[in-house]
Each structure stands twice: as structure tokens, then as C-alpha cells.
C-alpha positions in Angstrom: -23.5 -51.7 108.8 -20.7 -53.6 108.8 -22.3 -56.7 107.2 -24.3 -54.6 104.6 -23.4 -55.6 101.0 -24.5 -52.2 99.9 -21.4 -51.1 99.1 -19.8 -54.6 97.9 -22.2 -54.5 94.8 -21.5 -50.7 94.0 -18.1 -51.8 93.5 -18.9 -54.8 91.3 -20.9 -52.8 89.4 -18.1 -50.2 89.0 -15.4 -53.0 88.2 -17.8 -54.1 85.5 -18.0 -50.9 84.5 -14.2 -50.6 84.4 -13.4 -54.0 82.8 -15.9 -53.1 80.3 -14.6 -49.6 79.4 -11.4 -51.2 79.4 -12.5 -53.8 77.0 -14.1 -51.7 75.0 -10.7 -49.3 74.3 -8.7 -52.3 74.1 -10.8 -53.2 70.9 -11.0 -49.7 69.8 -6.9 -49.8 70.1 -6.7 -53.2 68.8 -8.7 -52.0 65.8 -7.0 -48.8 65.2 -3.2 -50.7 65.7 -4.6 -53.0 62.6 -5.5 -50.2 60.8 -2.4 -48.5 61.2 -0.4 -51.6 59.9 -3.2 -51.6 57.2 -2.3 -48.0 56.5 1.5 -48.8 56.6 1.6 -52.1 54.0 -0.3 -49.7 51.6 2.2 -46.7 52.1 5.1 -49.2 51.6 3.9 -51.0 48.8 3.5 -47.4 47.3 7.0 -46.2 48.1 8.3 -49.8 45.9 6.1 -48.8 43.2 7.5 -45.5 43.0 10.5 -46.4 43.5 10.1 -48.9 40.4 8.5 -46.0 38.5 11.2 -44.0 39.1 13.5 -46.2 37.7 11.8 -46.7 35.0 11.2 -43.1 34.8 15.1 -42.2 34.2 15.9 -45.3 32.3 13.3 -43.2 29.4 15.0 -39.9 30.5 18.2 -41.4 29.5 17.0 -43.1 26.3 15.4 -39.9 25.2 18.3 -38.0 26.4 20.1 -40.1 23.5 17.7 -40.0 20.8 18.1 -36.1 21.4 22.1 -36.6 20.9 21.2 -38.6 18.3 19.1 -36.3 16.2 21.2 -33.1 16.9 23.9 -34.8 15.4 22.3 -35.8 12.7 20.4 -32.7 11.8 24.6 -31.3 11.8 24.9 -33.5 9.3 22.4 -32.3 7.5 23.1 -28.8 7.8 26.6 -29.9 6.6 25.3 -31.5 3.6 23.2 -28.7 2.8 25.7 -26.4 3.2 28.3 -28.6 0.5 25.2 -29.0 -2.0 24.7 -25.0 -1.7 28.1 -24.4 -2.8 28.2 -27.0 -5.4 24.6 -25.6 -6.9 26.6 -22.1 -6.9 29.4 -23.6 -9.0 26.6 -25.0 -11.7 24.9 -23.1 -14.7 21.7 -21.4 -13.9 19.0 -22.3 -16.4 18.9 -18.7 -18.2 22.7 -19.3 -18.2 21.9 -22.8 -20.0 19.6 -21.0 -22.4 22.1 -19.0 -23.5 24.5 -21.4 -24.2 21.6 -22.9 -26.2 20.9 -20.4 -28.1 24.8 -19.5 -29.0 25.2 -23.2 -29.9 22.4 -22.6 -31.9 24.0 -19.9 -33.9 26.8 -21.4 -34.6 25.5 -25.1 -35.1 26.6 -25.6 -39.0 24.4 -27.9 -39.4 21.0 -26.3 -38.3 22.2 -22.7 -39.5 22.9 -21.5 -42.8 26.4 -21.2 -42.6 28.4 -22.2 -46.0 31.5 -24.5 -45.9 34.8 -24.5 -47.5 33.6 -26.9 -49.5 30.3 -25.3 -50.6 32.3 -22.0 -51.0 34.6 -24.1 -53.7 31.6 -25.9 -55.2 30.2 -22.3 -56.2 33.1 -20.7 -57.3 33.5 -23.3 -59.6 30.0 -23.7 -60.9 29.5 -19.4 -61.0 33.6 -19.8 -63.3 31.9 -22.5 -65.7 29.1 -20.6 -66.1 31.4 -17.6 -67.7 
């Protein structure tokens, strides 16, 4: 019994079996520790990109931030103006107003109406005193 190599090969065969289990998890580890750093390269080139994006992000935040100044001062300018032309259009003739003025002048336009003149009125005396 003591020379019997029974028990010599049922170790080797379970140190195989152990080196080979082993083996076989330091693969699996090797291949999950790549994947991992795979996983990591990926998530940091993400974080620069964001990071970019969100630069470029506020730098259109604050451009759009001053285009919004820009235009609300601007439109209280226009307001402004609008409220000067207002009071200047209430300070001008309406157009009935400006027809009536038309109309007056009209009336008392010598030439277009049939109003006599000094002259006229001297013209006729005279003519109406030689006739008598």
C-alpha cells in the first residue's frame, strides 16, 4: 500500500483540475479587468465631451441671454418712439378737420367764389352813374 500510486494520480488529476479552474478564472478576470478599462475609456471620453458640450452649452446661454437684453431694449425704444409719434399725431389735424378747413377756404377763396372787389364795386358804380 505504501508503494501504490493510486492515490499520486488522484492528486495530479485534481491539481490539473485546479490549475485548470484556476486558469480558466484568471482569463475570465483578465477579460472582465479589460472590459472594465474598456468601459472606463468610454465613460471618460463621455464625461470630456460633456464637459465640452457644456461649455458650449452656456457660451449660447450667454449669447442668447444678450440678444434677449438686446431686443428688450430695443423694443423700449420702440415703445418710446411710439409713444412721441402718438402725441405728435394728437397735435396734427384730423382729416375731417382738414376738410373743413377746405371747405372754409373754399368759401372765402376770392378767386374761385363770387365775391366782388373794391375794384369791381367801383367799376359798377360808375358804369350804373353813366348810364343815368
Amino acid at each position: 500500500m505504501v508503494f501504490e500510486r493510486k492515490p499520486q494520480t488522484q492528486f495530479n488529476q485534481v491539481n490539473t483540475e485546479v490549475v485548470r479552474i484556476t486558469n480558466d478564472n484568471t482569463r475570465r478576470i483578465r477579460i472582465l479587468e479589460q472590459s472594465l478599462d474598456s468601459a472606463r475609456t468610454r465613460i471618460s471620453s463621455l464625461e470630456e465631451r460633456m464637459i465640452d458640450e457644456m461649455g458650449d452649452i452656456k457660451k449660447w446661454m450667454d449669447q442668447l441671454s444678450l440678444d434677449i437684453k438686446e431686443i428688450s431694449k430695443e423694443l423700449k425704444e420702440i415703445r418710446s418712439e411710439l409713444l412721441r409719434v402718438n402725441k405728435d399725431l394728437e397735435k396734427t389735424a384730423r382729416k375731417t378737420e382738414v376738410k373743413e378747413l377746405e371747405s372754409l377756404l373754399d368759401l372765402y377763396d376770392p378767386i374761385k367764389s363770387h365775391f366782388i372787389t373794391r375794384g369791381e364795386v367801383m367799376r359798377i358804380l360808375e358804369r350804373e352813374l353813366n348810364k343815368v
